[in-house]
C-alpha atoms as an extended CHARMM CRD file, in Angstrom:
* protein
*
        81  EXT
         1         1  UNK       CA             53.4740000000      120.6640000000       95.6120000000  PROA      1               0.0000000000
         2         2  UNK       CA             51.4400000000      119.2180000000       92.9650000000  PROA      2               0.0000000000
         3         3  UNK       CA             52.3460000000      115.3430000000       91.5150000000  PROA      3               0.0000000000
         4         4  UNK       CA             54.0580000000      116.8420000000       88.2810000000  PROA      4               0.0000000000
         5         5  UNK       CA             56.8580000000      118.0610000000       90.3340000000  PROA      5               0.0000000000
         6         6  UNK       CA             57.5600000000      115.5100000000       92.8600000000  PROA      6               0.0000000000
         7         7  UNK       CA             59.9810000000      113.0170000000       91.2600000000  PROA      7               0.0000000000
         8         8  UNK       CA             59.0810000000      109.0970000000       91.1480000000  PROA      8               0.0000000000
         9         9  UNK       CA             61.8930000000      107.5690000000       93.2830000000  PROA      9               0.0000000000
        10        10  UNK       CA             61.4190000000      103.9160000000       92.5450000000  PROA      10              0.0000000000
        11        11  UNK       CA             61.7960000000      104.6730000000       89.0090000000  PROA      11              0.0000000000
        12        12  UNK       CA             64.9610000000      106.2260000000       89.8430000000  PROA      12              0.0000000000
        13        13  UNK       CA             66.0640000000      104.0900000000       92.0220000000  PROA      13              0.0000000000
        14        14  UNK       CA             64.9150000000      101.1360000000       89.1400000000  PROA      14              0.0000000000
        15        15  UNK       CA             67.1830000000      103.4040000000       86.7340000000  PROA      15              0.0000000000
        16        16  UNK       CA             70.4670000000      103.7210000000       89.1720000000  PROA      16              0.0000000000
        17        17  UNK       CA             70.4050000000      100.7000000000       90.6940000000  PROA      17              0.0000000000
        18        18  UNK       CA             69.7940000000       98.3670000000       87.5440000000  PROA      18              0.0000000000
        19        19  UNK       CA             72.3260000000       95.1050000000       86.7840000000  PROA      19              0.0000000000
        20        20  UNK       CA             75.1970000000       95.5830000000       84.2340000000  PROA      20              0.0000000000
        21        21  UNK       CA             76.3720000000       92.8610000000       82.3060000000  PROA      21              0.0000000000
        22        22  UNK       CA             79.5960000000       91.9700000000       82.4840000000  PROA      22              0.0000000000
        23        23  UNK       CA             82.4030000000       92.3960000000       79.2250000000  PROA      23              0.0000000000
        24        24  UNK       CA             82.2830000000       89.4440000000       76.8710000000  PROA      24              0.0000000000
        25        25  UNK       CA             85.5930000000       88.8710000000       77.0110000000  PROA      25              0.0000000000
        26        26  UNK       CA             86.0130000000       89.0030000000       81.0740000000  PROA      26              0.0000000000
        27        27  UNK       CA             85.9290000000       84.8320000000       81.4310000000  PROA      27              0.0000000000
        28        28  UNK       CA             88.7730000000       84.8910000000       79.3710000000  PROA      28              0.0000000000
        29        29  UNK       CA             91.0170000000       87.6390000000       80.6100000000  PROA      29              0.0000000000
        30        30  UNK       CA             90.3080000000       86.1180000000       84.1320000000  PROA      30              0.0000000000
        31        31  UNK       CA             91.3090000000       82.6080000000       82.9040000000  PROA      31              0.0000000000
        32        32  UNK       CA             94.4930000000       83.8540000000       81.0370000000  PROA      32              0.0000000000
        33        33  UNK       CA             95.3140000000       86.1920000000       84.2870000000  PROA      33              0.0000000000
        34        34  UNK       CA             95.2480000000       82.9960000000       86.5050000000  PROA      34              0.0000000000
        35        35  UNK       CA             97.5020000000       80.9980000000       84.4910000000  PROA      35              0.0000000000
        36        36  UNK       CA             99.9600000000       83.5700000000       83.7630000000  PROA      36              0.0000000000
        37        37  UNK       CA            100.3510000000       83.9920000000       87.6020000000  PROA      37              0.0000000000
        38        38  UNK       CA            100.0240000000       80.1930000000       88.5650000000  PROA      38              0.0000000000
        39        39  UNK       CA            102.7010000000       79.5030000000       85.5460000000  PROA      39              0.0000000000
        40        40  UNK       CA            104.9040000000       82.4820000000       87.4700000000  PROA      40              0.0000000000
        41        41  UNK       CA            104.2550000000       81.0260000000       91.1200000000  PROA      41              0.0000000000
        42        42  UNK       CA            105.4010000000       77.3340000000       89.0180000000  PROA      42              0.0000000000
        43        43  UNK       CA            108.5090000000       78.8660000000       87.8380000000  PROA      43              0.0000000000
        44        44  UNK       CA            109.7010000000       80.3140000000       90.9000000000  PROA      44              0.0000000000
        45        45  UNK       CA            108.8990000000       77.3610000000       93.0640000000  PROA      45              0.0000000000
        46        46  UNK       CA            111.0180000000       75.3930000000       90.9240000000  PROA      46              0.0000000000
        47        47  UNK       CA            114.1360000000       77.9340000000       90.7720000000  PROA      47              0.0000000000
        48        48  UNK       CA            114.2040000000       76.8970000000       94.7150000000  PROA      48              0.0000000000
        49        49  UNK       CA            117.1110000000       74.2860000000       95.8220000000  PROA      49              0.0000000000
        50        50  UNK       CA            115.8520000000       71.9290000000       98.3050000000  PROA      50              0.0000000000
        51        51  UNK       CA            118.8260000000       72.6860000000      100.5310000000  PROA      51              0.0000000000
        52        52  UNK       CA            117.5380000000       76.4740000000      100.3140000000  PROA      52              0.0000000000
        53        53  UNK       CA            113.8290000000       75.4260000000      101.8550000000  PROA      53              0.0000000000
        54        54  UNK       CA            115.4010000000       73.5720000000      104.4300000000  PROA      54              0.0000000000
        55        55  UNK       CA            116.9730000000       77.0160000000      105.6540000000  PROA      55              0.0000000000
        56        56  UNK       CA            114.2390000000       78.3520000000      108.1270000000  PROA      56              0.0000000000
        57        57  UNK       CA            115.6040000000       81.7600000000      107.4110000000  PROA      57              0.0000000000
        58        58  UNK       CA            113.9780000000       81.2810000000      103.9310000000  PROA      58              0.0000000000
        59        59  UNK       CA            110.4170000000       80.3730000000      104.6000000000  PROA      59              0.0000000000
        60        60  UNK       CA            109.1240000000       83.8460000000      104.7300000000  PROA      60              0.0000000000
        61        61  UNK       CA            110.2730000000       84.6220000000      100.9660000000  PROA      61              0.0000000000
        62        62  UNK       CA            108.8940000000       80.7660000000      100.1970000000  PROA      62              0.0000000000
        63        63  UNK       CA            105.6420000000       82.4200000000      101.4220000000  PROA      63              0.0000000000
        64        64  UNK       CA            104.6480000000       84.1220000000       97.9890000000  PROA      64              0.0000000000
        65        65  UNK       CA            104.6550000000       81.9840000000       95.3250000000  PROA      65              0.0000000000
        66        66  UNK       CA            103.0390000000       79.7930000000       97.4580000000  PROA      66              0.0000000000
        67        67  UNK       CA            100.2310000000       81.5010000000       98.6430000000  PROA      67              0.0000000000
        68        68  UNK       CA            100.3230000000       82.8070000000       94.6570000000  PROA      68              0.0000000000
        69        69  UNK       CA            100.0330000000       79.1660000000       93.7230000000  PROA      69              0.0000000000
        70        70  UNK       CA             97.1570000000       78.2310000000       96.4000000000  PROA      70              0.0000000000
        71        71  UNK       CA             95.0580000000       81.2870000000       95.0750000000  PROA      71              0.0000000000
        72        72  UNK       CA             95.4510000000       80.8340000000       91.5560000000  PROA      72              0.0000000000
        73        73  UNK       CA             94.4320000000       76.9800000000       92.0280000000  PROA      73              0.0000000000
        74        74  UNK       CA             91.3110000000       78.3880000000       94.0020000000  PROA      74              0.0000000000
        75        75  UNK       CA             90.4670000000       81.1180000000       91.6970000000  PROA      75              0.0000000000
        76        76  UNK       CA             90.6130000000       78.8410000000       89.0130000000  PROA      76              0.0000000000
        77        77  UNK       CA             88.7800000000       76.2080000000       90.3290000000  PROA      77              0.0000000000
        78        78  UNK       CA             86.0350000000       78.2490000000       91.4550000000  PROA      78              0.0000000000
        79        79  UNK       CA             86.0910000000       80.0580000000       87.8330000000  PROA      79              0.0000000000
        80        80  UNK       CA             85.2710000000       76.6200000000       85.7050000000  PROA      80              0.0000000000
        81        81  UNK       CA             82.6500000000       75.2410000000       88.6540000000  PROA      81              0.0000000000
């Protein structure tokens, strides 16, 4: 085969494999997400009864806003460091 026809594979690999910038607006749709779902996890913390948590037969359902809390604190905090 001559070198017209054989096809330069790091340029195509440059060409398929190069970065893409993220949307402008992605910081803030991920900031707004997390507080829309840390201001949920808030409001359904607080629509417990404290004589309700002390019901072991309600910790599994305690479980989600929780953990919705924890990784919306995280996610946040890691966003703004």
């Amino acid at each position: 085969m001559s070198e017209a026809l054989q096809p330069d594979f790091e340029q195509l690999l440059r060409r398929a494999l190069s970065p893409v910038d993220p949307p402008d607006d992605l910081r803030a749709r991920v900031e707004s997400t997390l507080q829309e779902l840390t201001d949920v996890a808030v409001d359904e913390l607080e629509a417990w009864e404290i004589g309700a948590m002390r019901d072991p037969r309600n910790w599994p359902t305690l479980a989600r806003p929780v953990a919705a809390a924890a990784i919306g604190v995280t996610a946040g905090t890691a966003l703004v460091a």
